[in-house]
Every structure is written in structure tokens, then in C-alpha cells.
C-alpha positions in Angstrom: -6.9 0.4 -10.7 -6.6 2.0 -7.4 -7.3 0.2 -3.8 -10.8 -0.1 -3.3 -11.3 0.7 0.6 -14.4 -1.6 0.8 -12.7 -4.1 -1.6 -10.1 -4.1 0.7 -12.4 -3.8 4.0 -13.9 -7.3 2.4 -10.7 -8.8 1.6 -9.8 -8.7 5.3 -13.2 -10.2 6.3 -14.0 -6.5 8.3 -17.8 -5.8 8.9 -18.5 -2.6 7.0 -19.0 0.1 9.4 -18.5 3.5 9.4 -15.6 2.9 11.6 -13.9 0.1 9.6 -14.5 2.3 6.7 -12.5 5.7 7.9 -10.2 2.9 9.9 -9.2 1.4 6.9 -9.6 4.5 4.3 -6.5 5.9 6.2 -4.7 2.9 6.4 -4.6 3.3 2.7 -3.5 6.7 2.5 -0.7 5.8 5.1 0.4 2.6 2.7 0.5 4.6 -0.7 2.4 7.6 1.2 4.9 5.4 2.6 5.3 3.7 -0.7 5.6 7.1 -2.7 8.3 7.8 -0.1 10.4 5.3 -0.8 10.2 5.4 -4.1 11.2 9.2 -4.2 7.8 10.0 -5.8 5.6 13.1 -5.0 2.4 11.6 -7.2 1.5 8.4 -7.7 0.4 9.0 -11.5 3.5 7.3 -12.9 2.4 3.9 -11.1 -1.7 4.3 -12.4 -3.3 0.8 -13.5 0.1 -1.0 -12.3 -1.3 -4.2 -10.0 1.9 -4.9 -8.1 1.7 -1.1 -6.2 -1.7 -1.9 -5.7 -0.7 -5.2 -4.0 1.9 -3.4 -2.3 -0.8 -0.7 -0.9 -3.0 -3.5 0.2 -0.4 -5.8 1.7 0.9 -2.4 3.9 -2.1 -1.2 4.7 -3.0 -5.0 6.2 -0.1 -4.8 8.0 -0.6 -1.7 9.6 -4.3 -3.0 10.8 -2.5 -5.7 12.3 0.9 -4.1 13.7 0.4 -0.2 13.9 4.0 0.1 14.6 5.2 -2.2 12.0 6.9 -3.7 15.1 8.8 -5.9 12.4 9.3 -3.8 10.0 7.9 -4.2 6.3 7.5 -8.1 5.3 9.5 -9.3 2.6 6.8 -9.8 0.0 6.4 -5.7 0.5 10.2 -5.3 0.2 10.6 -7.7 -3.0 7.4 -5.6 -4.2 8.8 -1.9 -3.6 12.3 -2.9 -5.3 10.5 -4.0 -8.3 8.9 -0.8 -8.5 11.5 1.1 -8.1 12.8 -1.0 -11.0 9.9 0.1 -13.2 9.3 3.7 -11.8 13.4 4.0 -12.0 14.6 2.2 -14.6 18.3 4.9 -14.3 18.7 3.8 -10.9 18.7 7.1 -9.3 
């Protein structure tokens, strides 16, 4: 399942506009890059139909609609989520 950008344009009670739409659409892209990053990956094909990156892309990209700058850095639900994917994606530890 990948993020839905209306799902997720719902999910934070946005109208659905044209601008909300691109807004949030990139928010999204921004969220699964940053996650890919820090998991070392160049595709996210290895993490297809798995909920908790999903969550994770959702949860960033709602904190970046809230704090561009991620003035506080990433929450600790989104760090507890990235080390359990690196967990799954990693299993090695490299």
C-alpha cells in the first residue's frame, strides 16, 4: 500500500484543493526520500505493502506540514519507526 495523497489530505482534515493537493503530494515525496535516506536505500521496492513505512511516510510528511524545518527534529514515534525498518530492510546490520 502506498500513501494515498488524498487519504492522507483527509486524514489531516485539509480541504481538497488543488493547492492542498500539490502541497501535500510533495510532502510525501520529501517523507519517503528522507526515509530511503536513512535507510541507505535508492528504491523503495524492498519496503512495498509494509504498513509501518507507510505510517512512517505519513507521520513525516505531517510533520513537515506542521514544522517545515523539522525545528525539533524527527518525533520519536518516526525514530522508533525508521529503526524498525532498518531492522527489517537490514537484518546484517550494515
Amino acid at each position: 500500500m502506498a500513501v494515498d495523497t488524498p487519504a492522507l489530505i483527509e486524514e489531516l482534515n485539509l480541504d481538497l484543493t488543488d493547492e492542498n493537493t500539490s502541497l501535500v503530494k510533495d510532502l510525501i515525496a520529501d517523507s519517503e526520500a528522507l526515509i530511503l535516506s536513512s535507510l541507505g536505500l535508492d528504491s523503495d521496492s524492498s519496503l512495498a505493502d509494509n504498513v509501518i513505512y507507510d505510517r512512517c511516510v505519513k507521520t513525516i510528511a505531517t510533520q513537515f506540514y506542521y514544522d517545515r524545518t523539522l525545528s525539533a527534529g524527527l518525533s520519536n514515534g518516526v525514530q522508533l519507526m525508521l529503526i524498525h525498518l532498518q531492522c527489517e530492510v537490514l537484518p546484517d546490520g550494515n
